[in-house]
NUTORMI-6075 format. One line per 10 residues: their letters; for each residue x, y, z of C-alpha. Coordinates in steps of 0.1 Angstrom, whole numbers, plus 2048, in hexadecimal, padded with zeros to 3 digits. Layout:
<pts>
A	X Y Z ~ ...
</pts>
This chain:
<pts>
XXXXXXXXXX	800 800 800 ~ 81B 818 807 ~ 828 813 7E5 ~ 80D 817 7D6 ~ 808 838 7E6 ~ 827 842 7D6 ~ 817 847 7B6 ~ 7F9 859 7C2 ~ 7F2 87C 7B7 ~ 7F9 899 7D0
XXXXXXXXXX	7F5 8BA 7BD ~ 7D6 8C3 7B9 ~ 7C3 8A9 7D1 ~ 7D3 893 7EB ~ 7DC 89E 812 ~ 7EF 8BA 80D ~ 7E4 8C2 7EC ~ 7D7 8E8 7F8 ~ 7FC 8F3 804 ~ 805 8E9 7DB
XXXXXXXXXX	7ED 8F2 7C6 ~ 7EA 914 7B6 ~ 7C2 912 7AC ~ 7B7 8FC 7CD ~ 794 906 7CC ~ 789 8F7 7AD ~ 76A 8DE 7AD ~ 776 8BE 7A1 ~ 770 8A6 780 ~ 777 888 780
XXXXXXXXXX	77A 872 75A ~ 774 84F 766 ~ 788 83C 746 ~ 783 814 73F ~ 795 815 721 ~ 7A2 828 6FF ~ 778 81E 6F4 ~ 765 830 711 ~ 77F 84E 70F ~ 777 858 6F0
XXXXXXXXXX	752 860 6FA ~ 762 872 71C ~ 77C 888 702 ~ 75F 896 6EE ~ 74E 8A2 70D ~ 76F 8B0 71E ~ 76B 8CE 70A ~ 74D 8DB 71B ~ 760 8E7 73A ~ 778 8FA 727
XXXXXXXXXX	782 91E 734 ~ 773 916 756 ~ 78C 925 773 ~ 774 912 78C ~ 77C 8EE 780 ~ 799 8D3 780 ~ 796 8B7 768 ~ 7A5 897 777 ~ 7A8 874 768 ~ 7AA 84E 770
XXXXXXXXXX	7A8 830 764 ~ 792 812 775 ~ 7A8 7F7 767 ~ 789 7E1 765 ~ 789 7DD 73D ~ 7A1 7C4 72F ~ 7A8 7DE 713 ~ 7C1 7EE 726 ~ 7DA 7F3 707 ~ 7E0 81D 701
XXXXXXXXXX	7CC 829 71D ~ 7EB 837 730 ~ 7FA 844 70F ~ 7D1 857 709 ~ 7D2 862 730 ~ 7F5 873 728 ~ 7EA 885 70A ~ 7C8 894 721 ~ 7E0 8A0 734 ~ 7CC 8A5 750
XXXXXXXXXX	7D8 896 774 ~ 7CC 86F 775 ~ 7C9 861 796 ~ 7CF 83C 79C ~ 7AF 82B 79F ~ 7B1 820 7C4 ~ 7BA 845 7CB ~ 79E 851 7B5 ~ 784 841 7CE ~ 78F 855 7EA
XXXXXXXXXX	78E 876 7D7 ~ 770 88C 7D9 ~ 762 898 7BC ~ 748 8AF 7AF ~ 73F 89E 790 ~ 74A 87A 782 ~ 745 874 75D ~ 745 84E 74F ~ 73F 841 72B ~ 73D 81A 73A
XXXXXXXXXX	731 805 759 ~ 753 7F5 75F ~ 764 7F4 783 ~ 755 802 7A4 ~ 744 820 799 ~ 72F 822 7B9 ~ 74E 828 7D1 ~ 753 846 7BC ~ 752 864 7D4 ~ 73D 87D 7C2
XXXXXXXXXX	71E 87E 7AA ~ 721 867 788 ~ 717 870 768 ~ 717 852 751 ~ 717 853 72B ~ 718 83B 70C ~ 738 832 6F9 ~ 721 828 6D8 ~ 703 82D 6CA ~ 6F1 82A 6EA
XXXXXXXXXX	6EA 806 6F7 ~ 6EA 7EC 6DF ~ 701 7D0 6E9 ~ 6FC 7B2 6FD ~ 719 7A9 719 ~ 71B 78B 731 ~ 715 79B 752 ~ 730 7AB 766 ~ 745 79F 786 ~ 730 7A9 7A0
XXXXXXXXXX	74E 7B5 7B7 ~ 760 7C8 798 ~ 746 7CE 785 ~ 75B 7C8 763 ~ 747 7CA 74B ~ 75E 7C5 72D ~ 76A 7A4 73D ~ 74E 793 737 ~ 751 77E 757 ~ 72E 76C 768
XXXXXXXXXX	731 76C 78C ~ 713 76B 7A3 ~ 702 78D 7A6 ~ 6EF 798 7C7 ~ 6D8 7AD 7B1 ~ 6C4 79C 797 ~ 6CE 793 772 ~ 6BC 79B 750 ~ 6C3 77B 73A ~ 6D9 78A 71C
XXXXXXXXXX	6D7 7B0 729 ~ 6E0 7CC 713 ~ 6FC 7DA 724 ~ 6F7 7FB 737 ~ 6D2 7F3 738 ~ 6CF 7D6 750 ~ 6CE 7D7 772 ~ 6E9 7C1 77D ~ 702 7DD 76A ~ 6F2 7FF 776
XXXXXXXXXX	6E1 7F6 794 ~ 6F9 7F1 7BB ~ 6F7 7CF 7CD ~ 6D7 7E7 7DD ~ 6C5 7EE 7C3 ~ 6CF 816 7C2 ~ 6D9 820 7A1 ~ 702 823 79C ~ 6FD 842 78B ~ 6EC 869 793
XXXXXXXXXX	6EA 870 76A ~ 6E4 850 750 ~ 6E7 867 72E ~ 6D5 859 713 ~ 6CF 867 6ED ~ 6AB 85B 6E1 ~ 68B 857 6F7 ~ 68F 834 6E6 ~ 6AD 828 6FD ~ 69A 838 71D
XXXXXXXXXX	67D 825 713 ~ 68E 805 713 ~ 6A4 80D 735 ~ 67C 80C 746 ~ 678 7EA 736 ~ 696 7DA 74A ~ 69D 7F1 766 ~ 685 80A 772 ~ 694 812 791 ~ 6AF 825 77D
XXXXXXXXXX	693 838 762 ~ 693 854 77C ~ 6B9 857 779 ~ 6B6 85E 750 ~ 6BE 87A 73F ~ 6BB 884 715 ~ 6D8 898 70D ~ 6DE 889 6EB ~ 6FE 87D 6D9 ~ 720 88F 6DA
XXXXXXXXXX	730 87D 6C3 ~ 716 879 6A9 ~ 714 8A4 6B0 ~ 738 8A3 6A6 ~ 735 891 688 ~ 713 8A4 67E ~ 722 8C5 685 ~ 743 8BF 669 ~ 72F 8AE 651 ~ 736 8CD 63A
XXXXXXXXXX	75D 8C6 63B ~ 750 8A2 626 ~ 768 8AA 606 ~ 786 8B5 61E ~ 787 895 630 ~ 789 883 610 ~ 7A1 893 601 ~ 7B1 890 620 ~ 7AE 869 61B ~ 7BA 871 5F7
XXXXXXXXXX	79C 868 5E9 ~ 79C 878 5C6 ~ 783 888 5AB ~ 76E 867 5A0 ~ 779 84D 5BE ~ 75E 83E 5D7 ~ 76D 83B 5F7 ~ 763 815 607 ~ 76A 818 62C ~ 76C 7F6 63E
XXXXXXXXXX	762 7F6 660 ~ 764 7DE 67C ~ 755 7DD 6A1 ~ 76D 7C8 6BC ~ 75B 7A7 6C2 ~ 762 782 6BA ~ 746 784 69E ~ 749 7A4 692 ~ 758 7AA 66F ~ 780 7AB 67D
XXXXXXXXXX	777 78D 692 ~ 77A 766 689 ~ 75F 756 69F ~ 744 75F 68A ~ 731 746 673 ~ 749 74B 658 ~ 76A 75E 65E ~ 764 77A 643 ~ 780 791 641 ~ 79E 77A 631
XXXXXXXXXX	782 777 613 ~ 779 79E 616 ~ 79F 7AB 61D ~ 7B0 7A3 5F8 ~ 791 7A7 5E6 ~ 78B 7CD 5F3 ~ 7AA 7D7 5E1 ~ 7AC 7C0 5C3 ~ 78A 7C1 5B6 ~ 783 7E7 5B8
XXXXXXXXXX	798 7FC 5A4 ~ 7B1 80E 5B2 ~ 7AC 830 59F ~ 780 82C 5A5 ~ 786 821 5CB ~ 793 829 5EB ~ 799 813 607 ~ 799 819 62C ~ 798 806 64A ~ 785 812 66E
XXXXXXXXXX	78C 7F9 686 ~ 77D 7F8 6AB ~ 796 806 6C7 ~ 795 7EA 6DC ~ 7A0 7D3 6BA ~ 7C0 7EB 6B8 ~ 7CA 7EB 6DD ~ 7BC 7C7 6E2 ~ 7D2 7B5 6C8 ~ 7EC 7D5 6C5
XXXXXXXXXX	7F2 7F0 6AA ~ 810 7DE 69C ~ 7FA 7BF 699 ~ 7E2 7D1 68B ~ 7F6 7DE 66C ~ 806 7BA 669 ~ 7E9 7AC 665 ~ 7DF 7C3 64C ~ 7FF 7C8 63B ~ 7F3 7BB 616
XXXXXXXXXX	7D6 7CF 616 ~ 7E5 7EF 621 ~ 7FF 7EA 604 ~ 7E4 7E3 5ED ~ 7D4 808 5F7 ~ 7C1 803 618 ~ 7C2 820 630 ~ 7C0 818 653 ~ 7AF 836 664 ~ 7B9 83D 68A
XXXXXXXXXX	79F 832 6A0 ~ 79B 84F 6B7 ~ 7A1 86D 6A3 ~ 796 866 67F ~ 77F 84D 67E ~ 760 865 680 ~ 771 87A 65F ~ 776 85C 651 ~ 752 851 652 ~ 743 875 649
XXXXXXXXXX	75D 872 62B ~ 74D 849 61E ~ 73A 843 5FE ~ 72F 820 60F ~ 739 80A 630 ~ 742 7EA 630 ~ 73D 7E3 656 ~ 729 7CD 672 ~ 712 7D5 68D ~ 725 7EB 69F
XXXXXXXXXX	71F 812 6A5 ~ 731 820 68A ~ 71F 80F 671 ~ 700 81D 681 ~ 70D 83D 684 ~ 716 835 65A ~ 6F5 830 659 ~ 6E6 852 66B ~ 6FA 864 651 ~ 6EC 854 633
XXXXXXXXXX	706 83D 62C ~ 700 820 618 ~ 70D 805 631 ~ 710 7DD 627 ~ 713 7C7 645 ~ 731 7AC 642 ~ 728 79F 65D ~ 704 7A2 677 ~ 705 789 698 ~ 6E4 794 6A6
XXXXXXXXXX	6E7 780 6C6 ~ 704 79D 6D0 ~ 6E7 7B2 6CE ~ 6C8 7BB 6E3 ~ 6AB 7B2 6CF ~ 699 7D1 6D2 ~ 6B4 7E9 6CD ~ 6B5 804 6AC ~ 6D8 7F1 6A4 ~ 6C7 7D0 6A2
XXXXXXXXXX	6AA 7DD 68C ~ 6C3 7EC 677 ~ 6DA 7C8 671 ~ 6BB 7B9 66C ~ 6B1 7D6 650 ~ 6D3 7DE 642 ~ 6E1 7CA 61E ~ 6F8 7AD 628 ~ 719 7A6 615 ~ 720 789 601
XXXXXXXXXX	741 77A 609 ~ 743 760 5ED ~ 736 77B 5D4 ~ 745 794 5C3 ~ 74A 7B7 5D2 ~ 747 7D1 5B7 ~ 729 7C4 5B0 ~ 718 7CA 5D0 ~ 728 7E5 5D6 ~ 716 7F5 5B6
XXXXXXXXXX	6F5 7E7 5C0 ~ 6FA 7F5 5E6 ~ 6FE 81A 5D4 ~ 6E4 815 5BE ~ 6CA 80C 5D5 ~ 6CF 81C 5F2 ~ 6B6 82A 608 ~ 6C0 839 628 ~ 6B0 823 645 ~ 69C 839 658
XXXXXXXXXX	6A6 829 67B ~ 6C6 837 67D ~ 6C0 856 673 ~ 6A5 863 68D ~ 6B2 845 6AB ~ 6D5 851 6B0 ~ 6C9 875 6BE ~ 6A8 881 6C5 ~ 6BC 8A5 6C8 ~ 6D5 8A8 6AC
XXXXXXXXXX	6EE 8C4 6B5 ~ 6E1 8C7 6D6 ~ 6FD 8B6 6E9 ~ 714 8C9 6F6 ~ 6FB 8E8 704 ~ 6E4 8C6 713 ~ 701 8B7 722 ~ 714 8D3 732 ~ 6F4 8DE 744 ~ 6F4 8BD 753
XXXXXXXXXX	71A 8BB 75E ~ 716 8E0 76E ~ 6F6 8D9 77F ~ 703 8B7 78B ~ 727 8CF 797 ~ 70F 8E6 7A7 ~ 71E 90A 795 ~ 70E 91E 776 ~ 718 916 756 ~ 730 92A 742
XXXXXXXXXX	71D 949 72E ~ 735 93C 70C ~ 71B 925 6F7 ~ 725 903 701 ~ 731 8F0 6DF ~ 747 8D0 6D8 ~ 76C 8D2 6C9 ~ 76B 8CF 69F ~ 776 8AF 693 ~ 79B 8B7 686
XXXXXXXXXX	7A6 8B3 666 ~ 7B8 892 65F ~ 7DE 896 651 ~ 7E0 88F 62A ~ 7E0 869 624 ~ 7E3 861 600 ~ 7E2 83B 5F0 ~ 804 82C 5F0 ~ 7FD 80D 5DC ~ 820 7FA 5D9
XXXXXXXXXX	80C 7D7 5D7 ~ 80F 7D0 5AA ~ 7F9 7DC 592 ~ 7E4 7CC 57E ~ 7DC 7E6 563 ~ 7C4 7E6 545 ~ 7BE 800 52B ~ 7A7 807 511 ~ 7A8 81F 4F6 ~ 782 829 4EB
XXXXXXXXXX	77D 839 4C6 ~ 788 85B 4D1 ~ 7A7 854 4DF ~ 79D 852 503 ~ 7B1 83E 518 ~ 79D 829 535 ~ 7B1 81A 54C ~ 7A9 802 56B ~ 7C1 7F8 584 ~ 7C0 7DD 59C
XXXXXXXXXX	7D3 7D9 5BD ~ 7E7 7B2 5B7 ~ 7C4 7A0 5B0 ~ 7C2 77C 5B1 ~ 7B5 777 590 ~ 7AC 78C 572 ~ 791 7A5 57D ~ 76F 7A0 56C ~ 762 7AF 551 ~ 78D 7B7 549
XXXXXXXXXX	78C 7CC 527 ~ 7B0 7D6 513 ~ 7CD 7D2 515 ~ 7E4 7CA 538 ~ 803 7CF 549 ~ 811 7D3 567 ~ 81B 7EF 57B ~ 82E 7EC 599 ~ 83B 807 5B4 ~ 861 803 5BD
XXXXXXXXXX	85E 800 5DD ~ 846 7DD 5D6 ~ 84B 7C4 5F3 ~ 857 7AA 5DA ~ 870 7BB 5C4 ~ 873 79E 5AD ~ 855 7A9 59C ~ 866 7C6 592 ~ 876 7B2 576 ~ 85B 7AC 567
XXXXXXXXXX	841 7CE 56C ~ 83F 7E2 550 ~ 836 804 561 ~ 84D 80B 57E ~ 842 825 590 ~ 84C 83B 5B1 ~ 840 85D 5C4 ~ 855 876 5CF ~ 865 89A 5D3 ~ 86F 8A1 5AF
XXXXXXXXXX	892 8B1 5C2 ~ 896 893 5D9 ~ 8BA 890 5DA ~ 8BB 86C 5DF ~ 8AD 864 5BF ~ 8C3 87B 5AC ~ 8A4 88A 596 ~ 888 87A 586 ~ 898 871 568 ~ 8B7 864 578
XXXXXXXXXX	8A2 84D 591 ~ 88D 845 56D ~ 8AD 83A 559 ~ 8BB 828 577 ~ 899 810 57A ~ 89A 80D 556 ~ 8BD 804 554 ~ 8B9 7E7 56E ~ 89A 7DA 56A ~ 895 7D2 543
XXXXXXXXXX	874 7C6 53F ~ 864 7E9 549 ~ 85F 803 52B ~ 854 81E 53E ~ 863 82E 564 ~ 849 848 571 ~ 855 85F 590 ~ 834 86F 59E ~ 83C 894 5AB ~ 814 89D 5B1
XXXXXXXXXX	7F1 893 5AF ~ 7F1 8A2 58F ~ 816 89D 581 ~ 82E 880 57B ~ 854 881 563 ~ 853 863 54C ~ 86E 851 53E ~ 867 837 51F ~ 881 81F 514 ~ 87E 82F 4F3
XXXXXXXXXX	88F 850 4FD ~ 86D 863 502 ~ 874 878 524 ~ 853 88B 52C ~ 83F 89A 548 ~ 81C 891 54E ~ 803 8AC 55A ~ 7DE 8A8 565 ~ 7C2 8BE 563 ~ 7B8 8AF 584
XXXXXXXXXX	7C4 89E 5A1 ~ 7C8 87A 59F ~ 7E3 862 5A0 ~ 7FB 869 580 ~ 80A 843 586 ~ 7E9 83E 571 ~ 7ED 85B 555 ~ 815 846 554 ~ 802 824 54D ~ 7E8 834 531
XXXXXXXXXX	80B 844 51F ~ 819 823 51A ~ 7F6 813 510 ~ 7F9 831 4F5 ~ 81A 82B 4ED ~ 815 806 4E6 ~ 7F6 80A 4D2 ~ 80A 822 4BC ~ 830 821 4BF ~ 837 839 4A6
XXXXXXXXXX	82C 855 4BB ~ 844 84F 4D7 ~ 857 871 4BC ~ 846 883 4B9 ~ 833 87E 4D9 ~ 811 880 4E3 ~ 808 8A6 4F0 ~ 7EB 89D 503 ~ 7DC 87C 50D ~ 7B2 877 51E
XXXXXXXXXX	7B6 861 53A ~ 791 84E 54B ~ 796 83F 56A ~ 773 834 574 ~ 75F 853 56E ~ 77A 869 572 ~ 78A 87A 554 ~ 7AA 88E 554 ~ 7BA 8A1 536 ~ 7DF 897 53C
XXXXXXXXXX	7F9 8B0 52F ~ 813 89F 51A ~ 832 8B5 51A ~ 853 8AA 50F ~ 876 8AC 51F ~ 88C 89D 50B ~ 888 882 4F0 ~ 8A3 86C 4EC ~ 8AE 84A 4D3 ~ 8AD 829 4DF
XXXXXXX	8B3 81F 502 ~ 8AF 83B 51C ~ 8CC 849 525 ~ 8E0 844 547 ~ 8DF 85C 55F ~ 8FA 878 558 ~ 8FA 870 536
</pts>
């Protein structure tokens, strides 16, 4: 005990915290924190006690989840004081905020506001340890209060009600008369404890909805591309998992990249927080490691899954929230994968598995994908069940903490922080190429590219050949690509210059006929093996690695123009089309010449 009171906090609460604080009459807030999942609900709230002389924020941690993986790294960033747990129950406090029923939330000292981490209440969960009350753990001990057979978690009594029968919590907030309505159903001696004060999250998400084109070019989703977002709740049956009926995602995973074309689709990955910190980031990307070099994005899954979402053509997901929050949007959503016994019959999420189109895992993707755009209709669930008072949030919510602290509120308007803008994240594809172009009766050039697929994609038109990035994973099928292709800084020292790194490639790997250094999304420097040195320049913002490929479709269809060369080439990708500049450099004879020659 005495070492553990070595790491308790002394400035600004403990003994002789008074004689070392500079602000020591602050009322207290306490974040109660079960793991990186619940915190995320408890960071978009923080906000709302910002510029408030009259308040210290505090933090800890229950240690009741088994997710306990990045928790210490989030409290650090907060960078609020976090009090060990055992020190945390003999702190007074004003107001206590949770976002989950985990450890012993009654032997808080102070009132206790409790929110949802998801879409409100959804889930089924075995009940908790009646000692710990660990919710996440899943464990069945005997329970001196009594049980609902398969409750939805934060709804039955056995996780919100004491050993007594008194409600753990002052404040239950809820979004939708709808989950209220169901709380009376299996415990009514908490109804009196409920309190609407809508979603903060979905407020976020609503209130950025504007910034939709940003966050995709963010994602480097260009003119023309869908963005496919592929999103999985943490669960042995969800979509990530492998204890469903059928394990889904090794069938889904290779044919996400190599059935859509790369220049019509983008790929991006949301995953669940307690998948990243419960099998490890580094896990994580190993597990993934084809498909992110095929194209697929994986989007951090505390700061940029919302943008991602506002910034989806279609979801690929499961019955967890962010599907249904997909769905509030408008989103088209197809379900990979359903498991309605994880889910309380009578919740909207349930209604919605039930209603939503199902994937297809032995079918082909593009296919359904097309249907899924072409028929949609948003659900109208979702859309009026995830708030009954969109926007209304943060001016709800505050009220309640402040009249739960016992102080006015602030004068300022009480408003959430904007969702940031995610750093620039272009496609880097260095998986091989499988290109095919066609050249229609006016000279167009289409061209469809596929991510290393398995077999020749349906419906294949033209003519092929491979294109492969330099930096491929296997560089033995560099001797036999066609296109070989990079992106840089066009003054990048350690490449010399574009046309040295071109004539290098082309000197040592003699299959290719054409070395392409990208410089921009709209310009590339081309080297052919017949001496035509040329710079490419787009009309539009895509990836020139494309424009590089359609050259050398137009040069083999008519090899006398490789001199004089083409001035201008019309390059489709999908429905995009882009007037590509053709502008020459230098020509040359023959081979292309060494560097320095």
């Amino acid at each position: 005990m005495v070492e553990d009171l070595k790491h308790w906090v002394r400035v600004p609460v403990g003994p002789d915290a008074a004689r070392w604080a500079t602000r020591g009459r602050c009322r207290r807030v306490l974040l109660v924190i079960h793991n990186v999942t619940a915190a995320t609900r408890l960071l978009d709230v923080l906000p709302l006690f910002r510029d408030d002389l009259r308040l210290q924020v505090l933090a800890t941690c229950t240690g009741s989840s088994p997710f306990q993986s990045g928790v210490e790294e989030l409290l650090a960033s907060m960078g609020v004081p976090v009090l060990p747990w055992e020190q945390a129950l003999t702190v007074p406090v004003d107001l206590a905020i949770s976002a989950s029923f985990g450890g012993q939330l009654d032997a808080v000292k102070g009132k206790l506001t409790v929110l949802s981490h998801g879409v409100g209440y959804n889930k089924k969960l075995a009940t908790p340890d009646a000692g710990r009350r660990t919710p996440d753990a899943g464990r069945r001990t005997p329970d001196a209060g009594r049980r609902t057979p398969d409750a939805v978690f934060g709804l039955g009594p056995e996780w919100i009600l004491t050993a007594e029968g008194v409600p753990i919590a002052d404040a239950m907030v809820f979004s939708h008369p709808e989950q209220i309505s169901r709380l009376a159903e299996s415990c009514p001696e908490a109804v009196p404890t409920a309190v609407l004060a809508g979603d903060p999250c979905f407020d976020r998400i609503l209130a950025t909805r504007h910034h939709r084109d940003r966050y995709r070019r963010a994602l480097g989703v260009r003119p023309g591309q869908r963005l496919v977002l592929l999103n999985s709740t943490w669960n042995p049956t969800s979509l990530f998992g492998d204890s469903g009926p059928e394990d889904v995602l090794p069938l889904l995973l290779p044919r996400l990249t190599s059935e859509l074309p790369a220049d019509e689709y983008r790929v991006a990955a949301v995953l669940h927080p307690n998948i990243w910190h419960g099998h490890g980031p580094g896990q994580i990307r190993l597990w993934l490691d084809k498909a992110r070099r095929a194209g697929l994005a994986l989007v951090d899954p505390l700061e940029g899954w919302r943008q991602a979402l506002l910034a989806a053509d279609v979801v690929l997901g499961d019955f967890g929230s962010v599907s249904y929050y997909a769905a509030a949007c408008g989103t088209p959503v197809l379900l990979g994968a359903t498991d309605p016994e994880a889910l309380g019959a009578g919740s909207p999420v349930a209604e919605f598995v039930r209603d939503a189109p199902h994937l297809d895992p032995y079918s082909a993707l593009l296919p359904q994908l097309d249907k899924l755009l072409a028929e949609h209709r948003p659900l109208e669930g979702p859309a009026t069940l995830t708030s009954s008072v969109p926007g209304q949030s943060a001016a709800l919510l505050r009220s309640l903490f402040y009249r739960m602290i016992g102080i006015p509120e602030p004068t300022a308007p009480a408003v959430l922080d904007p969702l940031p803008l995610p750093p620039y994240e272009p496609p880097l594809r260095t998986a091989p190429l499988r290109v095919l172009t066609l050249t229609t009766a006016d000279g167009t050039i289409a061209v469809r590219r596929f991510a290393e697929p398995r077999y020749e994609p349906d419906g294949a038109e033209g003519e092929g050949h491979l294109a492969v990035h330099e930096d491929t994973l296997d560089p033995g099928v560099l001797e036999s690509a066609d296109v070989i292709f990079r992106y840089g800084e066009p003054d990048d020292p350690r490449f010399g210059s574009p046309h040295e790194w071109a004539a290098e490639v082309l000197d040592r790997y003699r299959s290719a006929s054409l070395a392409a250094y990208v410089t921009g999304p709209r310009e590339c420097e081309v080297l052919h093996r017949g001496g035509l040195r040329c710079r490419l320049t787009s009309d539009t913002a895509g990836d020139p690695a494309a424009h590089a490929s359609a050259l050398l479709a137009r040069l083999h269809t008519d090899p006398a123009v490789v001199a004089p060369a083409p001035t201008t080439l019309t390059v489709r990708t999908g429905s995009h089309l882009a007037r590509v500049l053709v502008t020459v450099v230098r020509e040359g004879t023959g081979r292309a010449a060494r560097p320095g020659s």
